[in-house]
N, C-alpha and C positions, 0 to 999 in steps of 0.2 A: 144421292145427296150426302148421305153419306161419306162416299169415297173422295166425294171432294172435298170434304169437311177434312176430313181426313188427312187428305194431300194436302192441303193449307196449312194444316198443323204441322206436316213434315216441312214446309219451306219456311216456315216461321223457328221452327227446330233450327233449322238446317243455317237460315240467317245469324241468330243469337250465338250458333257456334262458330261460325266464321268470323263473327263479331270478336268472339271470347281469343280465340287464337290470334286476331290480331293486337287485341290488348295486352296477350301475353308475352308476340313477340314483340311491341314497344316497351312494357315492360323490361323485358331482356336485355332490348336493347340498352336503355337508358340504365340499365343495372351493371352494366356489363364492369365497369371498373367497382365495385364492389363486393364483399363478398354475397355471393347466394344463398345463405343457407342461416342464415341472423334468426336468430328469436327476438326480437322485440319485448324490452321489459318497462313496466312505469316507473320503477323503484331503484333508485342507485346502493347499488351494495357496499357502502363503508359509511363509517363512523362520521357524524357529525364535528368537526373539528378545523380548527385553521390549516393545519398541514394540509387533509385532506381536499378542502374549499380550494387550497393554491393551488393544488397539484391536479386538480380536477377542471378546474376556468383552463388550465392552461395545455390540459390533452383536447379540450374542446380547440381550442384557440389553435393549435398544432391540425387537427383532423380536417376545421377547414382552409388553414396554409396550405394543406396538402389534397385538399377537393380544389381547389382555384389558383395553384402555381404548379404547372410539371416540372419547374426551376426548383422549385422547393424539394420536390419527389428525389430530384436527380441529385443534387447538393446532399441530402439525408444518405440516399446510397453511398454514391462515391464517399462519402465519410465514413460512413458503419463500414464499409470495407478497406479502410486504413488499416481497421484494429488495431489502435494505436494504443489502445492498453491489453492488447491480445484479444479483445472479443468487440463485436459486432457494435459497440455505444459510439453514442455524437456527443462530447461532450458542448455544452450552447454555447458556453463562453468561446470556442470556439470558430462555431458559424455564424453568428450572429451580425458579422459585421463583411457575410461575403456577400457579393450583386448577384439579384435575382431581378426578372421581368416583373412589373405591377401587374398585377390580373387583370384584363380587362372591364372584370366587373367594377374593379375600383378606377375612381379618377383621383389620381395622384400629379402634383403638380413638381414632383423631388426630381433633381437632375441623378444622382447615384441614389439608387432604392435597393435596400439591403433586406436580409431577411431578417435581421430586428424590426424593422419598417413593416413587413409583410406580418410578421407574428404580433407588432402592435394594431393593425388596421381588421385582423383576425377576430383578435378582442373585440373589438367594436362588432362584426361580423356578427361573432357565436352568440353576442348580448353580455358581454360579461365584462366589460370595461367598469359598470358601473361601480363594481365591485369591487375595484382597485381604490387602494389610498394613499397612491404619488400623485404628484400632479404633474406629471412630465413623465416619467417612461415606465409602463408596465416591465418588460422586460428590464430594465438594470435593476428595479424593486426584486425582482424574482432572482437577479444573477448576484446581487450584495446578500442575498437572505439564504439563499443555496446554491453557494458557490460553485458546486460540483454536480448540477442539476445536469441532467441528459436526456436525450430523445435516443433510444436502443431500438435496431432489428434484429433480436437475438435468434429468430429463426427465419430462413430461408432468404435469408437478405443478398447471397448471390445469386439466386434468378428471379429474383426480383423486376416485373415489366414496371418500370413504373412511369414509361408512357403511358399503359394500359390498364394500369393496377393502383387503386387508392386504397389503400390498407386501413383499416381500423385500428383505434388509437385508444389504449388503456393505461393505466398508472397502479403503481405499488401504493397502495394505501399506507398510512401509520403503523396499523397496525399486521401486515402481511405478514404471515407466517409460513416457511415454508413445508412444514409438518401438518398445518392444519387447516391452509385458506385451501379452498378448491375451486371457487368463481370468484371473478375482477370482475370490474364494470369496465363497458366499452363505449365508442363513440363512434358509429361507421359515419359514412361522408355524406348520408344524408340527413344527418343528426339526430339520428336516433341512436336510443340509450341498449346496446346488448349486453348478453352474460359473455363471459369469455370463462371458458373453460383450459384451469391453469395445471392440470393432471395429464391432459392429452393434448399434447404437440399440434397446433394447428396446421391445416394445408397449406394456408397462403400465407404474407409476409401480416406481421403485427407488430404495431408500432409503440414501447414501452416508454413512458416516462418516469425516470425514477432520478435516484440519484447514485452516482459511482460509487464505487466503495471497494477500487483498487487504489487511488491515489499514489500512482506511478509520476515520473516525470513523462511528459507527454512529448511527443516528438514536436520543432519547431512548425510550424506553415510559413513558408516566407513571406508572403504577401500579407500575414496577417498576424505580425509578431507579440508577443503579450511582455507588457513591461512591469513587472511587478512594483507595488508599493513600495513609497519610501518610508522609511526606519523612523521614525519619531522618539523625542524624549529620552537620546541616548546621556548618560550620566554616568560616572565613575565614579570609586571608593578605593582605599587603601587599603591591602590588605597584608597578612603577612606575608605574602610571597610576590607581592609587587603592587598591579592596578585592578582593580576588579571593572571590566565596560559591560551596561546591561542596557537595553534598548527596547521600545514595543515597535509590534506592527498592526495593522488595522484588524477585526476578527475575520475579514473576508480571506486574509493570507491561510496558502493551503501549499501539500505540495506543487500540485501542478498548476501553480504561478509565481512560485517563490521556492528556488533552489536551495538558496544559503543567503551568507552575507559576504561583502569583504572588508577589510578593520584595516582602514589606514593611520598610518600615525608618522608623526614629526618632530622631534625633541628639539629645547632650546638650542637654539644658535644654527641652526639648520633652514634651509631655504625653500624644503620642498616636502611632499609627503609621502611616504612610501608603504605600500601593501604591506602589511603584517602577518596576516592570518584571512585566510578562506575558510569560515564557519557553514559546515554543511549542516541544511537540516531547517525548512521552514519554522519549525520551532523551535530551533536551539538561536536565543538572544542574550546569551552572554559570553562574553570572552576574558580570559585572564591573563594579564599581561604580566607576565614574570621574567620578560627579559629586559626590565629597566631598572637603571644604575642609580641607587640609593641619593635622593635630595636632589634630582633633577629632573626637570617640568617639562611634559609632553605634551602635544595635544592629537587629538584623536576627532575621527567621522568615521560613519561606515553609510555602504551604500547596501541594496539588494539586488542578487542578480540573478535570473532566469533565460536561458537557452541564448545567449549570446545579447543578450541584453539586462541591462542596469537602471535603475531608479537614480532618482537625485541624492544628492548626499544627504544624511544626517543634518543634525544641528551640531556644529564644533564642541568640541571640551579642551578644557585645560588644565590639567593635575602635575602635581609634587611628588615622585615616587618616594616614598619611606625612606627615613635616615636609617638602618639597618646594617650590621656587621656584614659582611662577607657571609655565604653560605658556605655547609662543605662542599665539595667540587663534586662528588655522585654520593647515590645512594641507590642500594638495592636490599628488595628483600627475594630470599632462594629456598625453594622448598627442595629438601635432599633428601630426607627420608618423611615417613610417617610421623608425624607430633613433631616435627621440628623443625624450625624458622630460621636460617641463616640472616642473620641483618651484618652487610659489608659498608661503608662509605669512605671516602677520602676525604682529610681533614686541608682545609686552606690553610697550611702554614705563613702564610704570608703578612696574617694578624697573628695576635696575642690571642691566646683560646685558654679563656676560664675553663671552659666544660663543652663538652657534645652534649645535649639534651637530647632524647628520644623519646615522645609519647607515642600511644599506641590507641586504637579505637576500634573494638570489635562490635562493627556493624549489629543493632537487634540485641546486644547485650549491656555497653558501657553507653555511656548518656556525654556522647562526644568525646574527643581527644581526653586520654586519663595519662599522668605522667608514667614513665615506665622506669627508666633509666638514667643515671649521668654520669657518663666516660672519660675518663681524661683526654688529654691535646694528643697523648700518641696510643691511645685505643682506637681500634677500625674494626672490630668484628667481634660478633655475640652471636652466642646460638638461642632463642626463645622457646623454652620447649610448655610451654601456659597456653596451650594452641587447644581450638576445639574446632576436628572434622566437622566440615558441614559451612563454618561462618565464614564470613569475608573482614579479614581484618587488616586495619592500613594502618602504616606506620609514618609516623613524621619526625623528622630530624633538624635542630637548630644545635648550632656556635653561640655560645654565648662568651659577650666579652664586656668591658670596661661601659660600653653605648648601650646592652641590650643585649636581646636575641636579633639572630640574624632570620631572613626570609627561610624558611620550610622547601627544604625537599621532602618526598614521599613517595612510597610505593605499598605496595600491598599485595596480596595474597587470600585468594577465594581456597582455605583451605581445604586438599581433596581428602576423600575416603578412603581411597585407596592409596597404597607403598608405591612413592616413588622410585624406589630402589628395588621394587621386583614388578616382573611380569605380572600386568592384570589382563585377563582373560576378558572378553568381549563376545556374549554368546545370544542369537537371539531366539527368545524365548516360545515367544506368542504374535501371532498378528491377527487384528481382526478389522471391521467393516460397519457399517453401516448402511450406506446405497448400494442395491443390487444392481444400479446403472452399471456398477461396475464389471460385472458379469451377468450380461443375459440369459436365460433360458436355454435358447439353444446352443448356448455355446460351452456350456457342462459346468466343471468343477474350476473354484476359483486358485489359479497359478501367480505367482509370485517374483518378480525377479529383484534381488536388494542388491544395488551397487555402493559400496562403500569408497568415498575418497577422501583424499586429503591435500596437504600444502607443505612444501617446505616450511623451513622456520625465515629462511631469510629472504629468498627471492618471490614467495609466496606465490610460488611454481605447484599445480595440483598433479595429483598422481593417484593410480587407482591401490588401492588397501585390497582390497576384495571384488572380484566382477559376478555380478550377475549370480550371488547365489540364490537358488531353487528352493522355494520355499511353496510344496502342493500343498491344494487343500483336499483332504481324504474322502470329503464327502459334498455336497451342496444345500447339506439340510441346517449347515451352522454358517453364522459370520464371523466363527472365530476357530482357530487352528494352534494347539501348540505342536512344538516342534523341540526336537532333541539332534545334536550333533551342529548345529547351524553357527559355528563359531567364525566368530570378524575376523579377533586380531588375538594377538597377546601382547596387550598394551604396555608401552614401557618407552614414554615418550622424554624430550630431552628437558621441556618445560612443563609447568603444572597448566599452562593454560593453553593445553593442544585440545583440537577441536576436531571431530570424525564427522563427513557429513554422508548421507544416505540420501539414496533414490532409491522408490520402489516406483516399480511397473508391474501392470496385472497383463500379464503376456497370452498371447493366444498362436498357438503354432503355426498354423493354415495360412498367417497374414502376412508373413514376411518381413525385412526388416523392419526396424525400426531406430530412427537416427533423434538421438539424445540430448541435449545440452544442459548440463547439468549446475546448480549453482553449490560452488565447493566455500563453504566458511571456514573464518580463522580468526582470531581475537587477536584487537591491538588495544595497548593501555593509551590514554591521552597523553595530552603534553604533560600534566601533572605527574603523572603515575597513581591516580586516586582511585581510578575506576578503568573500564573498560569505552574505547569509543562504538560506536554501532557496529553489531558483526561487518566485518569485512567480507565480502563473496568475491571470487575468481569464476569465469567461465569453463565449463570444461564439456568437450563433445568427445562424445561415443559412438557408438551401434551395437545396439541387441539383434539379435537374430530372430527374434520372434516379437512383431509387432502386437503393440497392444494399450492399454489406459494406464495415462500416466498419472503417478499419483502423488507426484513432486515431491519437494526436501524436505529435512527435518536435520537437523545437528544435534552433537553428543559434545558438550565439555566432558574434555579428563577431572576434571574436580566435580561434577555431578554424581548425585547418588549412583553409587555402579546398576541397581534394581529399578529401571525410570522406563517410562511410556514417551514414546516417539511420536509426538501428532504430526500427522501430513496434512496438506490443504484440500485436498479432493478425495471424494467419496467417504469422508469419516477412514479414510485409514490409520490405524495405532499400531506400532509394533514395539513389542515388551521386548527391552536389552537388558544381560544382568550379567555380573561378573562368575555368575552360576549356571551349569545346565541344566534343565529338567531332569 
């Protein structure tokens, strides 16, 4: 009686475990596109906040676009692997408006269904529509509000199944630190809340939403071209060097949908309008027109353009340029030695010249243009020697005659520290680090390679200054290394405003080569000659012999302090230049 009691107990055993294994392999099955190994939490890790409430509906909203479209899966891939700003992000404004299949689960009545369509019917989905306050499209509320919002695979995104594989979907909160956050919250595809752990590199793909924060120009998509906004409220003023054009654009304008501008214009008695000026620079909304002819009336639009496409024009203007003398025909200022300022111009003999006027404006010192000088009709050259190393000071130059001053020429002069007229010495000092990504463990003591280049002055043709010097580190127990003998250059350039740019590489013998492109700066003044416009960079490709982490550029003006810290953008690299050597 017993024994059989017994044996009963074992096929009753024996049932519930056959039982268990098939739960588990349903289970498994029904798992299989997600990840296996989730912790389950009740509690979302960030801050109570607007940012965070957006940013969080809409990884929900994304997690299930991407549980109920393998259109959507595949669409996110093939974009994260454009790297169309060098790493693995989508930016939305982007996909938003490509064709995707409606899920079956949804019944959608839309001839073209897009994945704006699918990440608004999502919303609805996740529960989180309620939560919005447009009345018409979650998505464009979220694309006018962050313009440069992104859905990122920043790991593993080229073997990515994503027939087979729904990724879990987390966001940079507000407040994310990269020094001190260690868990994100997640959203797997069956809508539970997990930790994700942001210290170790997950196995499988994770889907980040954040927002960019290269703000490159982005390559076109032809199929789906982005027209940037038109220019509003553009108006002109007189000023003394001609028309001054200032213009807004909407706050959603950024770079990567607004390149520049272009400034057309038409003067009386003329028929048509013609291009003036291409203003690069989503933020640059003004232009100065100083090439119109004293008491006669222009008018002016401009348009916005991005990647082979333009906005509608402006609103028209119409202005009177200044009744004003004649200017001189140039003006320069020359730094020849140390403490000394050449000022050259040519006088318009063509009018009657009371006087050349010269004021002068040292930036951070004087409280605008202060008069400086006045020359007679056949003076052209002065030396200024009231200079202070360090300041940037601009000079300005009027004709005055029987009508007035004439419109302002000017140049200026960032003056340097160093003797133009002798060799300065270019030695590097110091380098140090911060992330030990940059050299792992096993791969010993951190090596160094700095390539220094430069650019003609006229064809702005790059050339190498110095290749690949060797810069070891003695030990692995510091992030920082000084160094003695590591000299650049012995500087002694033909202008005060040459520019030396550097690459470092942390090189590793064993890896083999490694092929370069390197970006070479050079400074150009504007039309004005007031200021400098945005560094210029040139291309330039190399190869190092020893592959390794690159740890990108950094530039040296010749008028910078000769003793300055070089920051690069990866790994926290600094390398100390100084006209001295240890």
């Amino acid at each position: 009686m017993k024994r059989k009691s017994f044996m009963n107990l074992l096929s009753l055993k024996a049932i519930i475990f056959a039982i268990g294994m098939i739960f588990i392999f349903q289970a498994c099955k029904k798992n299989e596109l997600i990840e296996d190994d989730s912790i389950l939490m009740t509690e979302q890790l960030f801050q109570d906040n607007e940012y965070n409430a957006d940013f969080s509906d809409f990884a929900k909203a994304v997690s299930n676009a991407l549980k109920t479209s393998s259109d959507f899966r595949k669409v996110v891939k093939e974009e994260a692997l454009l790297m169309i700003d060098g790493d693995y992000d989508v930016i939305l404004k982007r996909v938003i408006n490509k064709r995707v299949t409606p899920p079956s689960t949804l019944k959608s009545d839309k001839v073209i269904y897009t994945v704006k369509d699918l990440l608004e019917d999502s919303y609805s989905a996740s529960g989180q529509l309620n939560q919005k306050s447009a009345p018409t499209s979650i998505i464009d509320e979220l694309s006018n509000k962050y313009p440069d919002m992104q859905i990122a695979v920043p790991v593993h995104a080229e073997d990515w199944d994503e027939e087979n594989y729904i990724p879990t979907v987390t966001f940079l909160p507000l407040e994310y630190d990269d020094a001190t956050t260690t868990t994100i919250t997640g959203y797997d595809s069956q809508g539970n809340i997990v930790p994700i752990d942001v210290i170790n590199e997950p196995s499988k793909p994770v889907i980040v939403i954040s927002e960019n924060e290269r703000l490159i120009d982005l390559e076109p998509d032809p199929d789906y071209p982005i027209v940037p906004s038109t220019p509003t409220n553009l108006s002109g003023t007189q000023t003394e060097s001609g028309i001054r054009l200032t213009w807004e654009m909407p706050s959603g304008t950024k770079p990567f949908n607004t390149t520049g501008y272009y400034v057309y214009r038409k003067s009386a008695g003329t028929s048509s309008y013609t291009r003036i000026k291409t203003v690069v620079g989503a933020y640059e909304r003004s232009y100065d027109d100083n090439s119109v002819e004293a008491s006669r009336s222009y008018s002016y639009y401009v348009m916005a353009y991005y990647q082979g496409e333009t906005s509608s024009p402006s609103n028209y203007i119409t202005l009177t340029a200044p009744n004003y003398p004649k200017p001189v025909l140039s003006f320069d200022a020359i730094q020849n030695s140390k403490n000394e300022i050449e000022l050259r111009w040519q006088n318009d003999h063509s009018q009657y010249i009371l006087e050349t006027k010269v004021s002068k404006h040292v930036v951070g010192v004087t409280n605008g243009y202060q008069f400086f000088k006045s020359f007679t009709a056949n003076e052209h050259d002065y030396f200024d020697h009231d200079v202070v190393v360090g300041k940037k000071v601009v000079y300005k130059i009027n004709h005055v005659t029987s009508l007035g001053e004439s419109n302002a020429k000017y140049d200026f002069i960032h003056v340097p520290y160093r003797d133009i007229s002798q060799n300065s010495p270019v030695y590097i000092k110091k380098i140090k680090f911060t992330d030990w990504k940059i050299e792992r463990w096993p791969a010993g003591k951190p090596e160094f390679y700095v390539t220094v280049t430069n650019v003609d002055a006229g064809g702005k043709t790059p050339y190498k200054v110095q290749e690949d010097i060797d810069c070891q580190f003695s030990s692995r127990s510091s992030t920082s290394q000084t160094f003695t003998g590591k000299k650049v250059i012995d500087w002694k350039p033909g202008f005060w405003y040459d520019m030396l740019s550097f690459y470092v590489v942390e090189y590793d013998r064993s890896w083999g080569k490694l092929d370069i492109t390197a970006s070479v700066g050079y400074n150009s003044k504007n039309q004005d000659s007031t200021a400098f416009n945005a560094t210029g960079k040139v291309a330039y490709s190399y190869t190092i012999q020893d592959k390794g982490e690159k740890c990108g550029n950094s530039y040296l003006n010749y008028y910078d302090n000769p003793e300055v810290w070089l920051e690069f953008p990866n790994y926290g690299v600094k390398v100390l230049v100084s006209e001295s050597d240890n």
